[in-house]
N, C-alpha and C positions, 0 to 999 in steps of 0.2 A: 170155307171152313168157319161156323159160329167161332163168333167170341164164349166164351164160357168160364176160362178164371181168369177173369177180369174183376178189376178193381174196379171203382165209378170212375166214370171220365169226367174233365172238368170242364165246360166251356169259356172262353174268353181266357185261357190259361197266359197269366205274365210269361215272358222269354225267364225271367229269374225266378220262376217258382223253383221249390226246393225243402225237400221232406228226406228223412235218412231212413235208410235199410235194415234189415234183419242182418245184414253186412256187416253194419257199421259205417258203410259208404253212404253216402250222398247221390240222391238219385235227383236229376235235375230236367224240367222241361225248357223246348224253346220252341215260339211260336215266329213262323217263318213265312216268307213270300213266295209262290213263281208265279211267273205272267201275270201275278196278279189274284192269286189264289191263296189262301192264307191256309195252312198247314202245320203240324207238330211233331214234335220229334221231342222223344225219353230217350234218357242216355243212365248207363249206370258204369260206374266206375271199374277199375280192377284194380288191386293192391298190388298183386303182382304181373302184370302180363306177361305170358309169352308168348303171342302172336299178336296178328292186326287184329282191329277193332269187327265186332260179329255184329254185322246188320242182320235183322229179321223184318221181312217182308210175308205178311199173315196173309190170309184168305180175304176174300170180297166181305164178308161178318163179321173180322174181326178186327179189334184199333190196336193200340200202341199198348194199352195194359193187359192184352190175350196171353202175354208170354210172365208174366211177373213170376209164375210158379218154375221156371225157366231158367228167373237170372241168375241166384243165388251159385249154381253149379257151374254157368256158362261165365260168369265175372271172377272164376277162377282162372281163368286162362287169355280172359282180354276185353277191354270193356265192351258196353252189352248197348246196342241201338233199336229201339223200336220207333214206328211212324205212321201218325197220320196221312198220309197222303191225301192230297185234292180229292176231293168226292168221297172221301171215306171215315169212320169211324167220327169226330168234331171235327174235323176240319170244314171247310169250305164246300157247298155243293157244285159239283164238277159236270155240265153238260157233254153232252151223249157225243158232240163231236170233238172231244179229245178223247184218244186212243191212247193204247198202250206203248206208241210210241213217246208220247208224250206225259206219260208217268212213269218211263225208266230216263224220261231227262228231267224231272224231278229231285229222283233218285239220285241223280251227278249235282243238282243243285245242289241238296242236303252235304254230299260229301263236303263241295265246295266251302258251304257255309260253316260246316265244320272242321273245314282244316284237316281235311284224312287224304291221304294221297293213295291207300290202298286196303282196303275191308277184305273180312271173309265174311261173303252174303247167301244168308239160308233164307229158303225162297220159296214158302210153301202153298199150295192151288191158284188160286190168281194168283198171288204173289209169284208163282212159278213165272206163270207167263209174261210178268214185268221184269223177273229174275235173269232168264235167260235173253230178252231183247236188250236187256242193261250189257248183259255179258258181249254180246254182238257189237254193240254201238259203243262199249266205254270200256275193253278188254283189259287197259292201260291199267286200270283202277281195280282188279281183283286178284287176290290172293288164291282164294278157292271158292266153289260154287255146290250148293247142296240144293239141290230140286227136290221138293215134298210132294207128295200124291201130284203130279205133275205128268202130263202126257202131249203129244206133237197135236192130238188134234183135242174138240169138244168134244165126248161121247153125244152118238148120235141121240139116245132118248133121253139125253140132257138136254141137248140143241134144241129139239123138236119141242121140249116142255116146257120152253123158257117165255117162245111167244106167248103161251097157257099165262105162264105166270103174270109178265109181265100187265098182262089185263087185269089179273085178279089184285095184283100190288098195287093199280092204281086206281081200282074201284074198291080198295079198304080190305077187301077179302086176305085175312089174317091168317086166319086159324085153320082154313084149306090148305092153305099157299105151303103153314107152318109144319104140317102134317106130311105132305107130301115133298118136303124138302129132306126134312130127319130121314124120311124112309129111303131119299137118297143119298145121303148124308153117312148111312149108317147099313151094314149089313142085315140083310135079314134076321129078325130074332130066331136064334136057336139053331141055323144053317151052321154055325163056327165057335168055337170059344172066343169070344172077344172079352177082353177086359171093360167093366164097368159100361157095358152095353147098356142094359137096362135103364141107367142113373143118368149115363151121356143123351140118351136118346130124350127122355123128358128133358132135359135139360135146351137142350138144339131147340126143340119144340116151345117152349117158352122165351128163350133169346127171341127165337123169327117171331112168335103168335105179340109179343110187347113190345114193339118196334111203333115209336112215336112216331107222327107226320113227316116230321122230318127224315129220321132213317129210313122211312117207308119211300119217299120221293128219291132217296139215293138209293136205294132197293133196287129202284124203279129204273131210273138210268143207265146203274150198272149193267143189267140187265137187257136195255140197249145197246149198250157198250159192247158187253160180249157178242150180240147180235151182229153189228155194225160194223166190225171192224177186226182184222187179222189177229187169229189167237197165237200163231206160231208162225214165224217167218224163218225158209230153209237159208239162211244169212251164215258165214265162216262162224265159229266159237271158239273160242280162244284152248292152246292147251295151256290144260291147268290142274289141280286136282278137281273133281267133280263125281260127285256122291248121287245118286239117283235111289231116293228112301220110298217105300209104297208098303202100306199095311197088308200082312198078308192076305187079307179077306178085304182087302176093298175091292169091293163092287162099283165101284164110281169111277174113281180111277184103276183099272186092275192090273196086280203085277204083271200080264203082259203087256200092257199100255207102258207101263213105266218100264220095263224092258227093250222096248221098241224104241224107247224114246234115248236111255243108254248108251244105246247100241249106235244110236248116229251122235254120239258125242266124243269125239276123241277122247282117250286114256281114261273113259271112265269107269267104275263101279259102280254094281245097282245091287241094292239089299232090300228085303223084305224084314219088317217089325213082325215079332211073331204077336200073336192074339192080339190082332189089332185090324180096323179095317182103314177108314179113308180118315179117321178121326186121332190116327196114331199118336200125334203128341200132347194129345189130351188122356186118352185111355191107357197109356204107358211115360208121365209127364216126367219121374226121375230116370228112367232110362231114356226118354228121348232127350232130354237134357245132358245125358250124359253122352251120348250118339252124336251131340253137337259138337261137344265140345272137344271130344277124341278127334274129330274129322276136321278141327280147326289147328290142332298142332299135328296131327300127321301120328298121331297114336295108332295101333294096329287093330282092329277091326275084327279078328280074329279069335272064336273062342268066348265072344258075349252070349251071352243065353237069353239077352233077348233077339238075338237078331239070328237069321238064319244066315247060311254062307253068301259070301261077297260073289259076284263074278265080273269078270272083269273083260271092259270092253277097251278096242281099240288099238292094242300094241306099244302102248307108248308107257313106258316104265312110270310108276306111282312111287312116291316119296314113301320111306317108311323112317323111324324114330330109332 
């Protein structure tokens, strides 16, 4: 998923940088280690919490300031985590044989180094697939689990496209690469009503087409990465509460995909964003902020006008408020 309301990213960010909020809170970065990898992490406060702390884990495009338009509603209810991770957004460039195994123990690093002993982690397309291997390997550590356009396998004319890309990302080719990402990125113009289609779609298109040397080489990687190495492992999942969210009209990932994917997750629930496709919490940013932040205290689901009905997998009773 592009970054697109993003803020500028800083590189060589001090651990005590520190700028204030539309809040009034203090938003604070810290620049971190693992194995050796140097990585960041935003943190925004909450006046008043009531629940654990809400990690967001973005797309392969996007860094730590993707979710800014985000916080202000989600740091009503408990402070608000976003992150660099190894290979992604400033952080550190992360070679093609570390897997996803190895950036959801990242992810347990960061807790560590933050002193959390249990988040609620929203977890969207790559992020999904670091999202849900965290859930497997570090159950101990989560409260609840939100999967974003997230599905069990890579669609296949994804898969197939990515060798394509991955040549053109590393012979320079921009604006090909750029073009034919948005168009999967992004539903057909004119197939659906989506919200701010038009605007998101140039927008995706310029993120990927200005992508300096360096983002281009971890383009590059990533892109390896997903090749290289297990996007979904059928591993126990913890029960817990767990949200399973898919734009109604995504064509990337499609509400059957993210239904499928539900559907093998104990006690969960899968909703569709209405006029929305795979870019939902961009083309619907104060309702999907709001969709976060309901599903991190156990608020009811029921009756939003943006979202179509819940249904609900697995048998095993869901918390209500």
């Amino acid at each position: 998923m592009p970054a697109i309301d993003s803020t500028a990213t800083l590189e060589g960010v001090s651990p005590s940088l520190i700028w204030p909020t539309a809040l009034g809170e203090e938003v604070s970065e810290r620049e971190l280690s693992f194995a050796g990898f140097r990585y960041i992490c935003r943190t925004v406060p909450s006046s008043r919490p009531s629940t654990e702390p809400v990690l967001i884990l973005g797309g392969s495009s996007q860094d730590r300031n993707s979710w800014v338009r985000h916080e202000a509603r989600l740091a009503e209810v408990g402070e608000v985590i976003t992150v660099d991770l190894p290979g992604y957004g400033t952080a550190d460039f992360l070679p093609v044989g570390y897997g996803i195994d190895f950036l959801a123990a990242a992810v347990r690093h960061l807790l560590d180094e933050l002193g959390l002993s249990r988040i609620n982690l929203v977890a969207a397309c790559f992020g999904g697939a670091i999202g849900l291997r965290f859930a497997q390997h570090y159950p101990h550590l989560l409260r609840r689990l939100m999967l974003v356009g997230m599905t069990s396998a890579i669609p296949d004319d994804y898969a197939a496209a990515m060798q394509r890309w991955d040549t053109m990302i590393r012979q320079g080719e921009t604006q090909p690469i750029a073009r034919e990402l948005a168009d999967h990125f992004m539903s057909p113009p004119g197939a659906a009503t989506v919200r701010r289609h038009a605007a998101i779609s140039r927008l995706v298109y310029q993120q990927i087409a200005g992508q300096d040397q360096q983002q281009l080489a971890k383009s590059a990687e990533h892109n390896s990465r997903l090749m290289r190495h297990e996007w979904h492992r059928p591993e126990p999942v913890p029960v817990l509460p767990i949200l399973v969210v898919t734009g109604e009209h995504d064509t990337l990932t499609t509400p059957a995909m993210g239904r499928a994917l539900a559907a093998d997750l104990p006690g969960s629930r899968f909703v569709t964003v209405k006029e929305t496709d795979h870019l939902a919490p961009l083309e619907r940013i104060a309702d999907f902020a709001d969709l976060m932040a309901r599903f991190c205290v156990d608020d009811p689901l029921e009756g939003l006008t943006y979202l179509n009905p819940a249904e609900h997998y697995g048998g095993i009773p869901l918390p209500r408020s």
